[in-house]
N, CA, C and O atoms as CSV, one atom per row, in Angstrom:
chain,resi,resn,atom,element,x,y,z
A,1,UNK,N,N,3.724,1.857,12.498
A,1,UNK,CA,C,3.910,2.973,11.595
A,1,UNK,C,C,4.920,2.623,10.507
A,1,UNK,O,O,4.451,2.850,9.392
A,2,UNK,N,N,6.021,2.194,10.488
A,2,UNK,CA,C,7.253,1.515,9.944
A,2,UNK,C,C,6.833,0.780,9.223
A,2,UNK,O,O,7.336,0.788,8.099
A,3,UNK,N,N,5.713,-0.209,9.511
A,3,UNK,CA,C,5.498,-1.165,8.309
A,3,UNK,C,C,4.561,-0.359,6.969
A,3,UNK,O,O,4.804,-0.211,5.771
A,4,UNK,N,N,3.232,0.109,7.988
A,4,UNK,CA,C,2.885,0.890,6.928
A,4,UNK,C,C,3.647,1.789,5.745
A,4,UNK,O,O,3.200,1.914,4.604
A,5,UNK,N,N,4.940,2.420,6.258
A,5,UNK,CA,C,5.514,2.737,5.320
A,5,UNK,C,C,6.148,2.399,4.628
A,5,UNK,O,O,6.467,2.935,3.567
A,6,UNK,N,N,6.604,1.065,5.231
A,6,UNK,CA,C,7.056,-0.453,4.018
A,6,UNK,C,C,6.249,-0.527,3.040
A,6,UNK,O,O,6.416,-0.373,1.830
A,7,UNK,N,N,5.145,-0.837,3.810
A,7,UNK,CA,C,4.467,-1.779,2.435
A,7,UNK,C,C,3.718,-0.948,1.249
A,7,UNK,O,O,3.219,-1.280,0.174
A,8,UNK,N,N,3.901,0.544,2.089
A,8,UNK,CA,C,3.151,1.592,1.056
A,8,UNK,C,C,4.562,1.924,0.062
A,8,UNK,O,O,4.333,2.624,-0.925
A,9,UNK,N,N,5.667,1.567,0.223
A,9,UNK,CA,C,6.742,1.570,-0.473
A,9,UNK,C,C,6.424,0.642,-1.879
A,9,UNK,O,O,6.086,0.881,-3.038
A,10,UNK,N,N,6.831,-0.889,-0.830
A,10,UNK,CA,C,6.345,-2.495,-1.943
A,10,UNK,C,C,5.358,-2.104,-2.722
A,10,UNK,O,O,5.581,-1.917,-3.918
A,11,UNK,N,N,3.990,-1.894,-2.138
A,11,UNK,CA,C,2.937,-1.933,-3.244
A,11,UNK,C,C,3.210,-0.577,-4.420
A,11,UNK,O,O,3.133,-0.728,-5.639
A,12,UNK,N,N,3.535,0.720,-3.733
A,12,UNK,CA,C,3.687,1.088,-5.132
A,12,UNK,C,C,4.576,0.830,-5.920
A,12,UNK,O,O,4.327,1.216,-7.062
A,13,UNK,N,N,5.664,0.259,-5.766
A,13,UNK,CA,C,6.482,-0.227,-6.860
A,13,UNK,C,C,5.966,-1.066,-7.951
A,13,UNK,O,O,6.111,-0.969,-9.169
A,14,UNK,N,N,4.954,-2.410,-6.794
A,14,UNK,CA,C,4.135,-3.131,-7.584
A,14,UNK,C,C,3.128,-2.403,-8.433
A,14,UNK,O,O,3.004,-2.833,-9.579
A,15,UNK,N,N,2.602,-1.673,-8.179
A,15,UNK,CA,C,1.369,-0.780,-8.636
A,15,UNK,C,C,1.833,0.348,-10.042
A,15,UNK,O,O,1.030,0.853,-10.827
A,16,UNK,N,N,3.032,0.493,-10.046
A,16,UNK,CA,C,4.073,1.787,-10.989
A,16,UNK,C,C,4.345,0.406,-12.167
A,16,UNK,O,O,4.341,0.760,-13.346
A,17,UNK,N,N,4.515,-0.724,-11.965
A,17,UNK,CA,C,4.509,-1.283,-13.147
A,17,UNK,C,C,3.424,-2.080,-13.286
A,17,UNK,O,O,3.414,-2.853,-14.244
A,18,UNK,N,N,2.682,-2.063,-12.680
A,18,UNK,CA,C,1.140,-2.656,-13.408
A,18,UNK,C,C,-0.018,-1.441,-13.961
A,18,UNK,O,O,-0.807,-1.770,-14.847
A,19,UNK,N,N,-0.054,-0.234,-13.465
A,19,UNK,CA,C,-0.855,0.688,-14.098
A,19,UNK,C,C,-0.556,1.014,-15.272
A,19,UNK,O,O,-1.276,1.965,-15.576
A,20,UNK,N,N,0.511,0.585,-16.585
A,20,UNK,CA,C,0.090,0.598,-17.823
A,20,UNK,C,C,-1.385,-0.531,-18.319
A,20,UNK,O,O,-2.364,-0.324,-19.035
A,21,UNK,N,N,-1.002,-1.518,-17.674
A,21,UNK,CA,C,-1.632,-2.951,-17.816
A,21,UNK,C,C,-3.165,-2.368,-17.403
A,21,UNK,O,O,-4.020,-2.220,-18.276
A,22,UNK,N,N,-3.392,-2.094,-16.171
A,22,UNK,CA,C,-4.816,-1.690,-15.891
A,22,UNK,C,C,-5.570,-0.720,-16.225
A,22,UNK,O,O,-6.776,-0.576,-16.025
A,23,UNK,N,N,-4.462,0.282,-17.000
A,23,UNK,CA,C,-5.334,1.824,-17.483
A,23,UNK,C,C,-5.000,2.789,-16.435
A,23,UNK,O,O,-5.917,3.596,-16.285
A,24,UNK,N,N,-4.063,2.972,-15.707
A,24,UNK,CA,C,-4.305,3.322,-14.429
A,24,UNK,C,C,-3.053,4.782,-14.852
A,24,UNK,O,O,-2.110,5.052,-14.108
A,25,UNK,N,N,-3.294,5.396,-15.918
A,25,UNK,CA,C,-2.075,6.141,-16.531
A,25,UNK,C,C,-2.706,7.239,-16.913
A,25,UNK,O,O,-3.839,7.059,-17.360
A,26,UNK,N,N,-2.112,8.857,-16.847
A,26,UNK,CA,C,-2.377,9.816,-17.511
A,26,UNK,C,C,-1.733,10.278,-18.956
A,26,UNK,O,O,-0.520,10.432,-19.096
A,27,UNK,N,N,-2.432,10.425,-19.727
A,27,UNK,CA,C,-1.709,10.490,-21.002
A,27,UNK,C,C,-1.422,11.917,-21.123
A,27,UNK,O,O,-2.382,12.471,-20.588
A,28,UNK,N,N,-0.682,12.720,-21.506
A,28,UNK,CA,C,-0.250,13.804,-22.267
A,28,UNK,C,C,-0.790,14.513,-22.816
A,28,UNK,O,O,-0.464,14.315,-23.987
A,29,UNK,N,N,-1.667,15.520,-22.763
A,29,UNK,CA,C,-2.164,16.509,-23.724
A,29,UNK,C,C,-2.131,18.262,-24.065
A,29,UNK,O,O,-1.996,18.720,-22.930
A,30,UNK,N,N,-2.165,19.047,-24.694
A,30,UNK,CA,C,-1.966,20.345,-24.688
A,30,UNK,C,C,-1.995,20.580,-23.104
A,30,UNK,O,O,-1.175,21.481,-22.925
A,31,UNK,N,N,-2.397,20.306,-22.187
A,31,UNK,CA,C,-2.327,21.271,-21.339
A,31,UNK,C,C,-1.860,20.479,-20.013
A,31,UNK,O,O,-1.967,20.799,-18.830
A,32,UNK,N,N,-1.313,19.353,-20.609
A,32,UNK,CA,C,-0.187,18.995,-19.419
A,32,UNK,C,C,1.186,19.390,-19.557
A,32,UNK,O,O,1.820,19.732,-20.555
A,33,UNK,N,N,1.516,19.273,-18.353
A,33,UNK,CA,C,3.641,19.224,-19.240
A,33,UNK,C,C,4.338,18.362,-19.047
A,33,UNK,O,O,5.548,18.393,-19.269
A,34,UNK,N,N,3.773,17.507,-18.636
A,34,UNK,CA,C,4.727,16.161,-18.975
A,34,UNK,C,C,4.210,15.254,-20.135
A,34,UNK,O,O,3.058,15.046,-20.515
A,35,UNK,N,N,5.643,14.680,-20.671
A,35,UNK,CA,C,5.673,14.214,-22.166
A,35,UNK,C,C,5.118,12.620,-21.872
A,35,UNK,O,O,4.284,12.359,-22.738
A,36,UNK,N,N,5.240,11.882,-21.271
A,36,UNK,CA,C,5.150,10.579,-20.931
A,36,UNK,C,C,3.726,10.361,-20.070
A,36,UNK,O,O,3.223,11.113,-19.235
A,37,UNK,N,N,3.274,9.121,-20.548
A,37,UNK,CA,C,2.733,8.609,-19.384
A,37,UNK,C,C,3.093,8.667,-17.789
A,37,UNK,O,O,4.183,8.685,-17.216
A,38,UNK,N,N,1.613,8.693,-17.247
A,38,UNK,CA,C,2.404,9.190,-15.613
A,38,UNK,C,C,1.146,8.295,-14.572
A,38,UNK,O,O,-0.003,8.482,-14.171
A,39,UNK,N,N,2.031,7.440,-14.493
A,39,UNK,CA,C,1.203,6.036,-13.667
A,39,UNK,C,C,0.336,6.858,-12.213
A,39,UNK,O,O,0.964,7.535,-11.398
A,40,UNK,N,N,-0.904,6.665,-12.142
A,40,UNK,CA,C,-1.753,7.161,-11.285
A,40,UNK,C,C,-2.322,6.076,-9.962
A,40,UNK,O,O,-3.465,5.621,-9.921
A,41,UNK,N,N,-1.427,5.849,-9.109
A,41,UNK,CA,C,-1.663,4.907,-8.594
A,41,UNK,C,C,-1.126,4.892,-6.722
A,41,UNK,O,O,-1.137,4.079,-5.797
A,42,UNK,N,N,-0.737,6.205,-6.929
A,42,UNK,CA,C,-0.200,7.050,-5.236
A,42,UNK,C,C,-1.373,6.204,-4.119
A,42,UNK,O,O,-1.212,5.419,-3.185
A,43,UNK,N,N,-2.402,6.731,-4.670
A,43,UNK,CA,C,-3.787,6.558,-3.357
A,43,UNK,C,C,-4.057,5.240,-3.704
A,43,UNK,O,O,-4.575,4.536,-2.838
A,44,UNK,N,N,-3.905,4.943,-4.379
A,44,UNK,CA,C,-4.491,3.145,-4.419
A,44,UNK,C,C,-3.182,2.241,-3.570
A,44,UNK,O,O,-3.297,1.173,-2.969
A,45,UNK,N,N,-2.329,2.822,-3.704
A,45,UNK,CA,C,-0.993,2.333,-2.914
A,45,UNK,C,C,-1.058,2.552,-1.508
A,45,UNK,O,O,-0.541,1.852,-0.638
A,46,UNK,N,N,-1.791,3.662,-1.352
A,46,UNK,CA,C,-1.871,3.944,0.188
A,46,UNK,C,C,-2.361,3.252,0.939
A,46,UNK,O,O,-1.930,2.692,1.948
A,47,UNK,N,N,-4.062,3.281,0.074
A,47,UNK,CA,C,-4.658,2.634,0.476
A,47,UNK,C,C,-5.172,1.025,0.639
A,47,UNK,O,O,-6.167,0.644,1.257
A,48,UNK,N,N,-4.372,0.349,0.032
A,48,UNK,CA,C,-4.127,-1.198,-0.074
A,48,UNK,C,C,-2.797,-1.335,0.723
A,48,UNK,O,O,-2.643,-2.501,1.088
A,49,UNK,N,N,-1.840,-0.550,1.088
A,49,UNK,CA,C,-0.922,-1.052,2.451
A,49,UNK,C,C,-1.719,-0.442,3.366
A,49,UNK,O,O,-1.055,-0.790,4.343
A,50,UNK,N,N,-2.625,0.199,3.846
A,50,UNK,CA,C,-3.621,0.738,5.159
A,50,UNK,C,C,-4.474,-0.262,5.192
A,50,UNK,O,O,-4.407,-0.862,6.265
A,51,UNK,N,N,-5.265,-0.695,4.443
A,51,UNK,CA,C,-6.298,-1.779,4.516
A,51,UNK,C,C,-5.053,-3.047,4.973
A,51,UNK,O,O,-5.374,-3.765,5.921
A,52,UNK,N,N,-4.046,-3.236,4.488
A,52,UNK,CA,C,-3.429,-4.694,4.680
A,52,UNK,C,C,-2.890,-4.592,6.114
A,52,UNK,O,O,-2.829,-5.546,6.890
A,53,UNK,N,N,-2.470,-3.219,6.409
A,53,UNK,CA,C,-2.146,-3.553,7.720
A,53,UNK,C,C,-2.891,-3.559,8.718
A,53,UNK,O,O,-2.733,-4.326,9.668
A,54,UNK,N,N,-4.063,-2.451,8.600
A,54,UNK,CA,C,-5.250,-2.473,9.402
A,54,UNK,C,C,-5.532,-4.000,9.505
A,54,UNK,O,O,-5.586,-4.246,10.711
A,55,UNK,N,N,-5.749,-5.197,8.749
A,55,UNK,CA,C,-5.873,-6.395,8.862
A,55,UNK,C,C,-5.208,-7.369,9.779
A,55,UNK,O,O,-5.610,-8.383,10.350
A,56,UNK,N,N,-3.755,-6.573,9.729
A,56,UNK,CA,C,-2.587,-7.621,10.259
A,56,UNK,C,C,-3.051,-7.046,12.046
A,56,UNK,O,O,-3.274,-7.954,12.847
A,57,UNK,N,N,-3.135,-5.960,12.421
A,57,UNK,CA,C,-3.282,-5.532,13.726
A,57,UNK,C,C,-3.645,-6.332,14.354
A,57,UNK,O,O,-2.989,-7.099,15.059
A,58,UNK,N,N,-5.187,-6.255,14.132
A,58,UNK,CA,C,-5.728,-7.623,15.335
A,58,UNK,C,C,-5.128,-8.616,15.535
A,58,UNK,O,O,-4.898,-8.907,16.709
A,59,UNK,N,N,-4.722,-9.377,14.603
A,59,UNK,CA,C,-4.333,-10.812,14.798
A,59,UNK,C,C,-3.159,-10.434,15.362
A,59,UNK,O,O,-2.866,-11.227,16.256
A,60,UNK,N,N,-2.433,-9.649,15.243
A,60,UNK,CA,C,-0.854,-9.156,16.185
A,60,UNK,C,C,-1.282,-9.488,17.624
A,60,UNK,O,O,-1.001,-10.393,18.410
A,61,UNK,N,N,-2.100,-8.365,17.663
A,61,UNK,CA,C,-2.781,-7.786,19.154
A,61,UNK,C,C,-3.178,-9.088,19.817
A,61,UNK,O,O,-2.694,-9.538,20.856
A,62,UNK,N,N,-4.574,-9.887,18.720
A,62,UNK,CA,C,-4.450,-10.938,19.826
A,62,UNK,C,C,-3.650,-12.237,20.189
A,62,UNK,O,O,-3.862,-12.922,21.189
A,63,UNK,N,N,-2.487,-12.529,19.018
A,63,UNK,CA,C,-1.801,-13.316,19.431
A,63,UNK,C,C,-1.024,-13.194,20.948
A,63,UNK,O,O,-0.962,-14.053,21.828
A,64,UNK,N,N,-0.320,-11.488,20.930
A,64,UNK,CA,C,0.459,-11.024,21.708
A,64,UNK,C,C,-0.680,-11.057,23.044
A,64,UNK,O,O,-0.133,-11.505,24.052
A,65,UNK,N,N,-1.527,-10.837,23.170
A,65,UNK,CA,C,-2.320,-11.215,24.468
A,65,UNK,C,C,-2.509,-12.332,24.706
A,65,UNK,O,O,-2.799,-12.504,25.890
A,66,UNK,N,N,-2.474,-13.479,23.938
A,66,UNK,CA,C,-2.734,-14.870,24.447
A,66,UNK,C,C,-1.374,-15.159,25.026
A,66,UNK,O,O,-1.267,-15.653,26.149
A,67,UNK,N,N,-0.353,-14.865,24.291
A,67,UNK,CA,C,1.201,-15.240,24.661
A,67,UNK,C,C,1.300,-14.428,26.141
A,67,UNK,O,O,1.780,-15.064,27.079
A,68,UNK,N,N,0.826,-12.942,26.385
A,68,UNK,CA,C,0.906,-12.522,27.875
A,68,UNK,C,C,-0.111,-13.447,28.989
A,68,UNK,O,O,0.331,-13.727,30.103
A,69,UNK,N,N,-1.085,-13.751,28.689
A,69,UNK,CA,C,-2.046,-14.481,29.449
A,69,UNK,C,C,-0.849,-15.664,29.425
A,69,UNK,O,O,-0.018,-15.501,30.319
A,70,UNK,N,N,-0.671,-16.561,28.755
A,70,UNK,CA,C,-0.024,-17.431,28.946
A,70,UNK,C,C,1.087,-17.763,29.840
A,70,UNK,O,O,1.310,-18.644,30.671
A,71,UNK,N,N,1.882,-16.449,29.240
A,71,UNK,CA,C,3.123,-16.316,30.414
A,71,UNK,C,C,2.946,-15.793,31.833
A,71,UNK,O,O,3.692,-15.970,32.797
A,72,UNK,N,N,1.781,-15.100,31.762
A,72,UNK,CA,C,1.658,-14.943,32.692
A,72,UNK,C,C,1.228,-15.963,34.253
A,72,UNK,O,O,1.519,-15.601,35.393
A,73,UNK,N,N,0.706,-16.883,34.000
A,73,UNK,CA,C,-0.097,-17.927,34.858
A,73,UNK,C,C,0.887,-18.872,34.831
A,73,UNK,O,O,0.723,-19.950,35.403
């Protein structure tokens, strides 16, 4: 859980200064109220530290079972 909320930290930082670069920005108009660009990139952050860790699991899981099989015998 902890990491996920690491890395959903890291990536949006990464993601808050690359969404000028990709388009990934809301611009300002009569019927917003904010004056500035406003980087749109929350759920893409989420979801690229969920996919990365969903990835890391298994290989956790099965390292940590080969190392118990191991120690164990």
């Amino acid at each position: 859980m902890f990491s996920v909320v690491m890395s959903t930290f890291v990536v949006l930082l990464v993601m808050h200064k690359l969404a000028p670069l990709l388009g990934l920005v809301d611009n300002p108009d009569s019927r917003k109220r904010h004056t500035g660009q406003m980087p749109l990139v929350g759920g893409v952050s989420i979801a690229i530290s969920l996919c990365g860790t969903l990835l890391l699991i298994p290989s956790f899981i099965l390292s940590n079972t080969y190392l118990s099989y191991r120690l164990a015998r």
